[in-house]
C-alpha positions as CSV (number, residue, x, y, z in Angstrom):
1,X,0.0,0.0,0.0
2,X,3.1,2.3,0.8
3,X,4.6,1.5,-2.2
4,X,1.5,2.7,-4.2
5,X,1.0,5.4,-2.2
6,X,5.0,6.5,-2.9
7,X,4.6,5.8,-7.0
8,X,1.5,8.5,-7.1
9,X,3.2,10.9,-5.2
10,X,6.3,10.2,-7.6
11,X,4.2,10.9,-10.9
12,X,2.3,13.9,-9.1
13,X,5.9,15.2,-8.5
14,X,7.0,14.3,-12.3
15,X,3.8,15.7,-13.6
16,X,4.0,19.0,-11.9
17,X,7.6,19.6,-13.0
18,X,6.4,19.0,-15.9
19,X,3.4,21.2,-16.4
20,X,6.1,24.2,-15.1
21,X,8.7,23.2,-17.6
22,X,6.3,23.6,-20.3
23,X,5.2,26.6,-19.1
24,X,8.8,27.9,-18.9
25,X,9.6,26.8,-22.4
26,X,6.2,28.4,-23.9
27,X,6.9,31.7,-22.1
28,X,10.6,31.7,-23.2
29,X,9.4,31.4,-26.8
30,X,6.6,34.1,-26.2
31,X,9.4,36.3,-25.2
32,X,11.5,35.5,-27.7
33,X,8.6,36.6,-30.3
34,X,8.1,39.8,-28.9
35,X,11.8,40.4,-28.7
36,X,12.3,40.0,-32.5
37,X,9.3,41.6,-33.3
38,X,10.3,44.8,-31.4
39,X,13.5,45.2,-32.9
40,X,13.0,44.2,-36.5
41,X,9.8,46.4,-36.4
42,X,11.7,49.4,-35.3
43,X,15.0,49.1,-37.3
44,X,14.4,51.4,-39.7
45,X,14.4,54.4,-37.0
46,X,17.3,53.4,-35.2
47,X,20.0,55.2,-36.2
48,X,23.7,55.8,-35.0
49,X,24.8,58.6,-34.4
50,X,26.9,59.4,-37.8
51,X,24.4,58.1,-39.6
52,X,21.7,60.3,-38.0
53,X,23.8,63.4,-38.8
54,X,24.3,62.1,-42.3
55,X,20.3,61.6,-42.9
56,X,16.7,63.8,-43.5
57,X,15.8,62.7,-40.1
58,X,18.3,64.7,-38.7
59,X,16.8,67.7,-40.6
60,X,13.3,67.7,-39.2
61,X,11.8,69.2,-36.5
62,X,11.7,67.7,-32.7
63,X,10.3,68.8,-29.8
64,X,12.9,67.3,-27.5
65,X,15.9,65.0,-27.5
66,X,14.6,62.1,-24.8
67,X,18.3,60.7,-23.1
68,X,17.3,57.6,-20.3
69,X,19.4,57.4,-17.4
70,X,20.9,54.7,-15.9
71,X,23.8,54.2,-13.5
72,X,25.6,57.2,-11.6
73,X,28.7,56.6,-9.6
74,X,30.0,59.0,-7.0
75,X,32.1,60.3,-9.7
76,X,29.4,61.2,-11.8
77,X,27.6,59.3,-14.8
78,X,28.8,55.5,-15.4
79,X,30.4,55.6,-18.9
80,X,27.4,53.8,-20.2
81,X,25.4,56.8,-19.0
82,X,28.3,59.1,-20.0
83,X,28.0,58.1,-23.7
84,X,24.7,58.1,-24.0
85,X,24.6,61.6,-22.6
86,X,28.0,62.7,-25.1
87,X,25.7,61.2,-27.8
88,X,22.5,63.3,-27.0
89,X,24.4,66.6,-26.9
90,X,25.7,66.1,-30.3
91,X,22.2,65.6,-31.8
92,X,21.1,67.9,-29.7
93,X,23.7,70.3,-31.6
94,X,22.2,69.3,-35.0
95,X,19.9,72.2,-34.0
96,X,16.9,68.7,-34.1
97,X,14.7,69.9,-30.9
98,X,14.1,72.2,-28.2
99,X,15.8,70.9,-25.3
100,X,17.2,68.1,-24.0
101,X,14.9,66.2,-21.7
102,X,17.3,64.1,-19.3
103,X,15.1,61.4,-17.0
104,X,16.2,58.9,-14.1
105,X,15.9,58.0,-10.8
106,X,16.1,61.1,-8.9
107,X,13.5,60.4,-6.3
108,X,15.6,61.1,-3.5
109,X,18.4,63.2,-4.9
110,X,20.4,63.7,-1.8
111,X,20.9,59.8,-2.3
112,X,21.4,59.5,-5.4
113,X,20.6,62.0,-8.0
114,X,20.7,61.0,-12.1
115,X,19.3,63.6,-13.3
116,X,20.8,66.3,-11.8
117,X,24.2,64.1,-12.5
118,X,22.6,64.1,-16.5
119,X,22.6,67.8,-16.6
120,X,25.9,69.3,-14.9
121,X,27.5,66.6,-17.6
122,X,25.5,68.3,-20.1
123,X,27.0,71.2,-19.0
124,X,30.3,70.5,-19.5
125,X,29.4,68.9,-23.2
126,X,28.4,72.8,-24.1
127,X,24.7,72.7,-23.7
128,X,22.9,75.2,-22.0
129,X,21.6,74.8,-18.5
130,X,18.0,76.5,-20.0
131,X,18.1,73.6,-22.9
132,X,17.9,70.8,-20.5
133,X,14.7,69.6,-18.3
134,X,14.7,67.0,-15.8
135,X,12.9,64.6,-14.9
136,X,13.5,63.1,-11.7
137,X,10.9,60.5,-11.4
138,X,12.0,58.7,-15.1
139,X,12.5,55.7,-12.9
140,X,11.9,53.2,-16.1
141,X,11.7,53.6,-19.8
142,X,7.9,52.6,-19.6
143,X,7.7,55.5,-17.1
144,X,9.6,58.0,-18.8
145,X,8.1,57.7,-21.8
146,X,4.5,58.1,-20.5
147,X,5.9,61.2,-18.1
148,X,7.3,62.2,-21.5
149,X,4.0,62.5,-22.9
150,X,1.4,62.9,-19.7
151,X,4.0,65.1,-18.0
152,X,5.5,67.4,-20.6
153,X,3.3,67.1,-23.5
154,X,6.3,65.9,-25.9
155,X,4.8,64.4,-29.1
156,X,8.0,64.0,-31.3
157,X,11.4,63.1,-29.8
158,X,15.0,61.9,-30.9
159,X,15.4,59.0,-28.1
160,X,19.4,58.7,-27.1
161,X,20.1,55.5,-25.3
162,X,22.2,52.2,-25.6
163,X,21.8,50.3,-28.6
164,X,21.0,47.3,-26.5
165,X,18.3,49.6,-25.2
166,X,17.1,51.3,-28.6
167,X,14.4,49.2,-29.7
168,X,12.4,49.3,-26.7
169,X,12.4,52.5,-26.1
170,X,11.7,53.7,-29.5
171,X,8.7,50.8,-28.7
172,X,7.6,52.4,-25.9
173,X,7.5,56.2,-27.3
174,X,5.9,54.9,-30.2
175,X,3.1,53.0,-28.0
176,X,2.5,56.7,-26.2
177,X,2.3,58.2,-29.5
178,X,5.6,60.0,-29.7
179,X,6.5,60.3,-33.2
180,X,10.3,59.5,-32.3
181,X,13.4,58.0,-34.2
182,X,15.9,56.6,-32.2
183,X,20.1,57.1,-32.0
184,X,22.3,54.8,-30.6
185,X,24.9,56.2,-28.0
186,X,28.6,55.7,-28.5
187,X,30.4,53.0,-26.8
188,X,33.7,54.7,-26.0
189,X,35.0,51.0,-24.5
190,X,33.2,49.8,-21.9
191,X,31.9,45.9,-22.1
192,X,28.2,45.4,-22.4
193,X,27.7,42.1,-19.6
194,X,25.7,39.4,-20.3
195,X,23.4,40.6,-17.8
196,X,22.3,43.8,-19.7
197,X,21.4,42.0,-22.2
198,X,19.4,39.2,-19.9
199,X,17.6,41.8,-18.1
200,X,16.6,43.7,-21.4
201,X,15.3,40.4,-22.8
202,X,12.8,40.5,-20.6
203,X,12.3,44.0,-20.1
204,X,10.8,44.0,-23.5
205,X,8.1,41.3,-22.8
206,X,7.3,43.6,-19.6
207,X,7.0,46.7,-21.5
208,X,4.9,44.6,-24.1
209,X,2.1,44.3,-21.7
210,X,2.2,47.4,-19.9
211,X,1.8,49.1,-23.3
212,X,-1.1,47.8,-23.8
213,X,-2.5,48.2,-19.9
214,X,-1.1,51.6,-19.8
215,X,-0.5,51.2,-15.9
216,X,-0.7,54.7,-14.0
217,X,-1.5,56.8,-17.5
């Protein structure tokens, strides 16, 4: 009787890992659908930088130049976040927009302040302090790109970020209806880890859904 009782609970066990395996697989390959979609259906407004000064897109008319923050060391912006910003000001010098709208994680800025990091970097690029806004509570790119358009009324944009990066945000502008091309920031030598690339895998199966729930807009 044990021994019966042992065997169910054995194939309850096997069928359970099962079930969760093939879920894993199935939402792996879900992922891996949105993932291509998103960046094969916004490739043709990604641009690099030489090739956005080089084309017409470079010639029209924006009302800001979006940069999306990310980490700030007690030196001052990570190189990732350092090229991305270097990158910004030289579209930004294209004469392509208004301002510059820098947006992070500045929601306690006598912690840790982004965007106030964003714009004294700025600074030292050449750009003037009245050319750049912040917007301290950019705390993801779904976020910033709503506050973008629910905050400060921006309906075209030149989005300045990490080509790893690129596609989703350009995504996530377009889903708020920013009309917006995207430019990928230099890479002056840093390594891109394995884990960037993880975390923006899935990233862009988050941002999927929440453009279409619209969560807090």
């Amino acid at each position: 009787m044990r021994k019966k009782t042992d065997s169910k609970i054995k194939n309850v066990i096997k069928k359970t890992v099962l079930v969760f395996l093939t879920l894993g697989i199935i939402g792996v390959l879900f992922l891996g659908i949105i993932n291509i979609c998103m960046i094969n259906n916004n490739k043709s407004d990604v641009f690099s930088l030489e090739a956005f000064e080089q084309s017409e897109v470079s010639s029209d008319h924006y009302d800001a130049v979006i940069v999306l923050g990310c980490a700030v060391w007690d030196s001052g912006p990570s190189p990732m976040l350092a090229d991305r910003l270097r990158t910004a000001a030289s579209v930004f010098k294209t004469g392509c927009a208004d301002y510059i709208l820098v947006t992070g994680d500045s929601l306690d800025p006598e912690k840790y302040d982004e965007t106030g990091a964003m714009a004294a970097f700025l600074i030292d690029e050449g750009i003037n302090e009245s050319d750049i806004v912040c917007d301290p509570l950019g705390l993801s790119t779904y976020e910033s790109m709503m506050r973008a358009v629910k905050e400060f009324n921006i309906s075209s944009a030149v989005v300045v970020t990490t080509g790893f990066h690129v596609s989703r945000s350009v995504y996530d502008s377009h889903m708020f209806g920013i009309e917006s091309v995207g430019v990928e920031a230099i890479n002056s030598g840093y390594v891109i880890k394995p884990y960037n690339y993880c975390r923006e895998f899935i990233a862009r199966g988050k941002d999927f859904v929440f453009t279409i729930i619209k969560p807090g807009y």
